[in-house]
C-alpha positions, 0 to 999 in steps of 0.5 A: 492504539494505532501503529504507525505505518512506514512510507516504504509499507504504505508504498507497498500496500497500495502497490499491492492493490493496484497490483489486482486492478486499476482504481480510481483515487477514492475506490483506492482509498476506500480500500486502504481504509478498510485495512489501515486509517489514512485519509484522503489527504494523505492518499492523494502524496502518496500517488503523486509520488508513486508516479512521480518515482515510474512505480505507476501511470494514470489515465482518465476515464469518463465517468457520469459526465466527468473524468475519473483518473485511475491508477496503473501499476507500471512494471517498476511498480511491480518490481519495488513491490516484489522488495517491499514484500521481501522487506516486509517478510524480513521485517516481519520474522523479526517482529514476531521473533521479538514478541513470540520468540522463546514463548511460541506465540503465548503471552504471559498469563 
């Protein structure tokens, strides 16, 4: 079964990362992948648009021959990933009150 994940976490995850380092889009792809199933054609908005909003810049690399563009988190980058980490620790107390509140963590059975 997969949950869908929101703009707002998406945003997040990917600030997450490039809050470690620079990537270039498929690196960054690769590993979103390995925590959640996206797809390049989903990543690529989703950048257009962090940029778009001054959450990240770009600059282009040259690598083998050609040009890589990287992605840079900006310092409102960094800042809407201080409130989507807030959003998601508020957001996750109430998921886990909701499915282990009174049980303390067991499931039935």
């Amino acid at each position: 079964m997969k949950i869908k994940i929101s703009a707002d976490l998406l945003d997040g995850m990917v600030l997450a990362l490039l809050s470690q380092k620079d990537y270039y889009g498929y690196a960054l792809t690769q590993d979103m992948q390995a925590a959640i199933d996206i797809s390049e054609s989903t990543m690529y908005p989703v950048l257009r648009r962090l940029q778009k909003d001054g959450f990240l810049t770009t600059y282009d690399q040259p690598y083998q021959g050609r040009n890589r563009r990287y992605y840079k988190i900006t310092d409102k980058g960094f800042d809407h990933l201080k409130a989507v980490e807030t959003m998601w620790q508020s957001y996750k107390l109430s998921l886990d009150q909701v499915f282990f509140g009174g049980r303390g963590g067991k499931t039935n059975g």
